[in-house]
C-alpha positions as CSV (number, residue, x, y, z in Angstrom):
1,X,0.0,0.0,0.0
2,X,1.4,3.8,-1.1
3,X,1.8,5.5,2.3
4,X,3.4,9.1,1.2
5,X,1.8,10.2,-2.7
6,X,3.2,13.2,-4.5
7,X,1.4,14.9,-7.0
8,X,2.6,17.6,-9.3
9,X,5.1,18.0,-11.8
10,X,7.2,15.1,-13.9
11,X,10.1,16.3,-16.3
12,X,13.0,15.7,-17.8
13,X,15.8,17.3,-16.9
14,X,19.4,18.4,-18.8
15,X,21.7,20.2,-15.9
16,X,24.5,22.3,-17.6
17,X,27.5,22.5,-15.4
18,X,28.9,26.2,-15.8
19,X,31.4,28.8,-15.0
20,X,28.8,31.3,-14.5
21,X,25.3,32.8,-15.7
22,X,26.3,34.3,-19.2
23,X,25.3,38.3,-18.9
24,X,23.3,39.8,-22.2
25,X,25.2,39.3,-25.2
26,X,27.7,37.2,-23.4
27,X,28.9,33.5,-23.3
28,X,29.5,30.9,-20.0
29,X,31.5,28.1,-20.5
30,X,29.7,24.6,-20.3
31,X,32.0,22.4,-17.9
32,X,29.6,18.8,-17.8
33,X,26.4,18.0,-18.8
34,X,24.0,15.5,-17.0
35,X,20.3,14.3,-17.7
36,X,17.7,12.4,-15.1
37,X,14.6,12.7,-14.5
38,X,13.0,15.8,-12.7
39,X,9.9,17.6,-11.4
40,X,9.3,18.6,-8.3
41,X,6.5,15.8,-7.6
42,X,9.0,13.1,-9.0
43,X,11.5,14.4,-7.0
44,X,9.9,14.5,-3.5
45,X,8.5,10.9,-4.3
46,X,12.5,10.0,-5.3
47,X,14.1,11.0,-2.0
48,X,11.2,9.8,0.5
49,X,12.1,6.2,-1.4
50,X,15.4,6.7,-0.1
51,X,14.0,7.4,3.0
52,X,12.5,4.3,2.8
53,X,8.8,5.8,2.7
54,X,6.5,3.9,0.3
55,X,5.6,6.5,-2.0
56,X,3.4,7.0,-5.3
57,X,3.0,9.5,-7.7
58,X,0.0,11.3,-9.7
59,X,1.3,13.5,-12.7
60,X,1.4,13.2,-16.2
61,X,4.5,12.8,-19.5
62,X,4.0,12.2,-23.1
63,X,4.8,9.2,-24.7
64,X,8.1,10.5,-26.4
65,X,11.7,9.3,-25.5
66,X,11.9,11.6,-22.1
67,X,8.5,10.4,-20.9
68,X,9.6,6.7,-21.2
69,X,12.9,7.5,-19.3
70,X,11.3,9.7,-16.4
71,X,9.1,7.0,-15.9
72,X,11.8,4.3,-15.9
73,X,14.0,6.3,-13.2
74,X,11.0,6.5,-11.2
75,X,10.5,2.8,-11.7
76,X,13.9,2.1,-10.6
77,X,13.6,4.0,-7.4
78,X,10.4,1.6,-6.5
79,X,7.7,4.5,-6.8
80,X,4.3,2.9,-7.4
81,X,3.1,5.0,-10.9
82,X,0.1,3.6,-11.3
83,X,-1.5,7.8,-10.7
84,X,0.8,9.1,-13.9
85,X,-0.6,9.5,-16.6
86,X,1.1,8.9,-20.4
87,X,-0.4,11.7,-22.4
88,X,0.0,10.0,-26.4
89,X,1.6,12.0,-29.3
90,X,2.8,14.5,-27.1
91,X,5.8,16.0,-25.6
92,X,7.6,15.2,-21.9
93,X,8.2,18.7,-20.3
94,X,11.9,19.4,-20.4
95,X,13.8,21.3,-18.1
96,X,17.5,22.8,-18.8
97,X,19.1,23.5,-15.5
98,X,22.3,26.1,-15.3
99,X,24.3,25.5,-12.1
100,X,27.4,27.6,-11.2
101,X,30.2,26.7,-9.8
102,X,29.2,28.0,-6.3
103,X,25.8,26.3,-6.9
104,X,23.5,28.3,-7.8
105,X,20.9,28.0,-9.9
106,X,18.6,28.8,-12.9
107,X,16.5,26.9,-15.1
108,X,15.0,27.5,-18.6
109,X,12.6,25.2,-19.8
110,X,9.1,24.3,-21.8
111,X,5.9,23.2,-20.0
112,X,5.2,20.3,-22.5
113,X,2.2,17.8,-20.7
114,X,3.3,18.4,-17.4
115,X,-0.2,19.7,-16.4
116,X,-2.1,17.7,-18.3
117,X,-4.4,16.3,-15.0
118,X,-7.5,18.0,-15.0
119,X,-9.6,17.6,-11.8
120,X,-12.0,15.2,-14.2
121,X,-9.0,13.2,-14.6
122,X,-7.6,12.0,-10.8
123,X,-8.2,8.6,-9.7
124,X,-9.3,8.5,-6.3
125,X,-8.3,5.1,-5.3
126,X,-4.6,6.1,-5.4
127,X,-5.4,8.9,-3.0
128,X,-7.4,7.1,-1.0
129,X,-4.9,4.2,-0.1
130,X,-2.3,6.8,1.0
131,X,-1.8,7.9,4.6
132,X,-0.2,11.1,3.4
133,X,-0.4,13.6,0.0
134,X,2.0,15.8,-0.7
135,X,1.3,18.8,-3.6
136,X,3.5,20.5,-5.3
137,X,2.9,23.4,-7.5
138,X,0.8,22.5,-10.4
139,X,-2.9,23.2,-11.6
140,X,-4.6,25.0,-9.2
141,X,-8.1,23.3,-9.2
142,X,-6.3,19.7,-9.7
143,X,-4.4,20.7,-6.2
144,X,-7.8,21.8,-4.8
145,X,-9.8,18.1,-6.1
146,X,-6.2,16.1,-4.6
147,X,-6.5,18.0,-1.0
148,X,-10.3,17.5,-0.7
149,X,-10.6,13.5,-1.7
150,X,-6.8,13.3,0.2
151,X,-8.8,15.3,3.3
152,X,-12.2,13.5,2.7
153,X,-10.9,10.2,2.8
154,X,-8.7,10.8,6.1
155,X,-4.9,11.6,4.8
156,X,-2.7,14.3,6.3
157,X,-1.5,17.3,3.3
158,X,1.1,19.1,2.9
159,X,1.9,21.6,-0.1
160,X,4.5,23.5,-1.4
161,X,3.5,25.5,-4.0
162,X,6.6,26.6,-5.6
163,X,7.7,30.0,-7.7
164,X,4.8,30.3,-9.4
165,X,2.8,30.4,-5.6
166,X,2.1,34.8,-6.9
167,X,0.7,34.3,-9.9
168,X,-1.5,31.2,-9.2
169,X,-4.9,31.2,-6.8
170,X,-4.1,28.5,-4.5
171,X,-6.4,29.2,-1.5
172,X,-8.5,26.3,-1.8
173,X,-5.8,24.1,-1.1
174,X,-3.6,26.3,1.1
175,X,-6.5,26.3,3.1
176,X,-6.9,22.4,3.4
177,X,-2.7,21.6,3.8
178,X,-1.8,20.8,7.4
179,X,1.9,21.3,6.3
180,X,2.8,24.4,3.8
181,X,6.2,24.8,3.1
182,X,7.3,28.2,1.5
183,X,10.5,29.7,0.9
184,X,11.0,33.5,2.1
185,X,9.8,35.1,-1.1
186,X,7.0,32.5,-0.9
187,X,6.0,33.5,2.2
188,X,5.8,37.0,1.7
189,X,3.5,36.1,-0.9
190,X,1.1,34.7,1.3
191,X,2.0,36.9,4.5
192,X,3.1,40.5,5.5
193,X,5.8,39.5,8.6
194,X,7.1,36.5,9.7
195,X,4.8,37.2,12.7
196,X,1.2,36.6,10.6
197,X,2.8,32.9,9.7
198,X,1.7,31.3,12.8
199,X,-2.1,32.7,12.4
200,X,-1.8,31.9,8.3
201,X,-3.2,28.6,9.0
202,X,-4.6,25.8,11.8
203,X,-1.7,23.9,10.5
204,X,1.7,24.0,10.2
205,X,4.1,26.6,8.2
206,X,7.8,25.6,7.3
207,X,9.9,28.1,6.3
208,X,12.6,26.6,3.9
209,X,16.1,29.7,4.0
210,X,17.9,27.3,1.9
211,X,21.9,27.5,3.5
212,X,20.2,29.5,6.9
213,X,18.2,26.4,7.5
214,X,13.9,27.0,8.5
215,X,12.0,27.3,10.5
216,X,8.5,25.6,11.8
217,X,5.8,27.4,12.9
218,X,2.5,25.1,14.6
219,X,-0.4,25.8,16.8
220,X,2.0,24.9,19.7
221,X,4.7,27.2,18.6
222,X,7.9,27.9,16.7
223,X,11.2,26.2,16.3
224,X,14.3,27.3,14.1
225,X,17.1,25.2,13.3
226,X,19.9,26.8,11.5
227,X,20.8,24.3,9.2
228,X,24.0,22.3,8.3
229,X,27.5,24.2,6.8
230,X,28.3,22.5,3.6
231,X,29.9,23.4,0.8
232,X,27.5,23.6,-2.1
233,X,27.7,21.9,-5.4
234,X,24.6,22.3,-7.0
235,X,20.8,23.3,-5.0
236,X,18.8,22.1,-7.4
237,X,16.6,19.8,-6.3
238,X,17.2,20.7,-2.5
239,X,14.6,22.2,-1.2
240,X,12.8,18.6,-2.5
241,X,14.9,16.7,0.1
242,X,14.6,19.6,2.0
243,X,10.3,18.7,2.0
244,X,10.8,14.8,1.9
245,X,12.9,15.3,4.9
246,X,10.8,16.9,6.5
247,X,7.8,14.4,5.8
248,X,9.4,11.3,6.3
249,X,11.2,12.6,9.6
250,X,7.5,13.9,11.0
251,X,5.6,10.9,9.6
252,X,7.6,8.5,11.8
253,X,7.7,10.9,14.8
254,X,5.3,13.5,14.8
255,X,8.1,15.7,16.3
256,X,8.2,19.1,14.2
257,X,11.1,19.8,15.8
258,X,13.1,17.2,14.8
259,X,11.7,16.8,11.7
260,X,13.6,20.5,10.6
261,X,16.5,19.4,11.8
262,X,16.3,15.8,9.8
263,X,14.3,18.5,6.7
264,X,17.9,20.7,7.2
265,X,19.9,17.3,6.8
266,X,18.9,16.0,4.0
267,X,19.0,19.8,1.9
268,X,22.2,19.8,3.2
269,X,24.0,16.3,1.5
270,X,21.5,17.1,-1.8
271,X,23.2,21.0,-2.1
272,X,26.6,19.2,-1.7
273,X,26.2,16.4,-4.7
274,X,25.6,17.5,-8.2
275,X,21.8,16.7,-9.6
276,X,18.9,17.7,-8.8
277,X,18.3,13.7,-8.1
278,X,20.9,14.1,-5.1
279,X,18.5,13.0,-2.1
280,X,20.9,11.3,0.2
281,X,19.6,7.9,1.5
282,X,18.5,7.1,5.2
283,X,21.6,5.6,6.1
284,X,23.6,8.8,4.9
285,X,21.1,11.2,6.8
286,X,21.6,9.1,10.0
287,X,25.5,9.0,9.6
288,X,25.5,12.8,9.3
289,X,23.6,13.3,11.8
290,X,25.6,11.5,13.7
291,X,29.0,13.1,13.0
292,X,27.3,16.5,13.3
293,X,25.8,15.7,16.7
């Protein structure tokens, strides 16, 4: 049976190893180049597998050469894909991700059929067999029919809506997460000061400041953890962990608390390996938390 399901984007992705952003009318130096399978759906459901979560994914590829090898790398990592849909005579989204030298990021890509779930089109029984749903940023009134069957048949949410949080109306499912996670721009989005995030919802609020580490707001208060010092490689892909983390750490304790810290871990080892399929594995999180305690 699926315990955690992620819903939301499937991609391809080709990460460009450079020697910086080129400026207008300039060039950048391509140092490596590097393709797997990305999304920000497909790559929360990736790292809680390493967690050793049993996880599933709804979202949606074409039939084309980068749709058959997302789905095979999820495969691979043991995610149950019986919610993704294969979208004939049509094209995989693909996403071209620049990464510095100091890590940093920025991506360029095309949309392709990575929204292609209407709310007419989600299964229920997937949903329905999970004990958790997490949402990522994707059709707004698909988010809002996953959070209410996810809610109406007894499973926990959580969402993290992504960049695109200003220019999409998410309030429906805001509304019905019990976890939101939201980077600083994110939250100021959704909030004036960091004050108003404990009253934004009846749920909980996690604050993802990438290198600076989060913070956790719930009805029973806050807790900041300050994150790991690592030297980064590539972030892409981290604040994924970052979430799965997070989920994984809460679902088997139900400790906030700790959960940032083991959320802060596992952003950590994924800034400091190249990919954005650099989730470290339980046994890795555990050994560095070990050496850091």
């Amino acid at each position: 049976m699926v315990t955690v399901l992620t819903a939301g984007h499937v991609n391809w992705d080709v990460t460009l190893r450079v020697d910086r952003f080129p400026e207008p009318d300039g060039e950048a130096a391509i140092r490596s180049r590097h393709q797997s399978g990305g999304g920000s759906a497909a790559n929360v459901a990736t790292a809680l597998s390493g967690l050793e979560i049993e996880t599933g994914i709804i979202g949606s590829v074409g039939d084309d050469e980068h749709g058959i090898s997302a789905r095979r790398d999820l495969e691979q990592s043991g995610i149950s894909l019986d919610g993704l849909h294969v979208v004939e005579d049509a094209a995989t989204s693909v996403k071209y991700l620049l990464v510095t030298d100091s890590g940093a990021v920025s991506v360029l890509g095309n949309d392709g059929v990575n929204e292609a779930i209407g709310p007419e089109d989600v299964d229920p029984e997937p949903i329905q067999s999970a004990d958790h749903i997490h949402l990522t940023g994707q059709r707004p009134d698909t988010a809002a029919e996953i959070a209410r069957l996810g809610t109406q048949s007894g499973s926990t949410v959580s969402f993290d809506p992504g960049r695109r949080l200003g220019d999409r109306e998410y309030t429906e499912t805001l509304a019905l997460a019990d976890i939101i996670f939201a980077n600083d721009r994110e939250l100021e989005t959704m909030v004036d000061t960091d004050d108003d995030v404990a009253a934004f919802t009846e749920g909980t609020v996690v604050a993802k400041h990438g290198q600076d580490g989060g913070k956790v707001h719930t009805p029973d208060g806050s807790f900041v953890h300050d994150g790991f010092e690592v030297d980064p490689v590539d972030t892409s892909g981290a604040g994924d962990a970052f979430a799965a983390g997070f989920i994984a750490s809460h679902f088997r304790t139900g400790d906030p608390k700790a959960a940032l810290e083991y959320a802060n871990a596992c952003g950590a080892l994924a800034a400091s390996r190249a990919g954005p399929r650099s989730a470290p594995t339980i046994d890795a999180v555990e050994t560095f938390l070990e050496s850091r305690g």
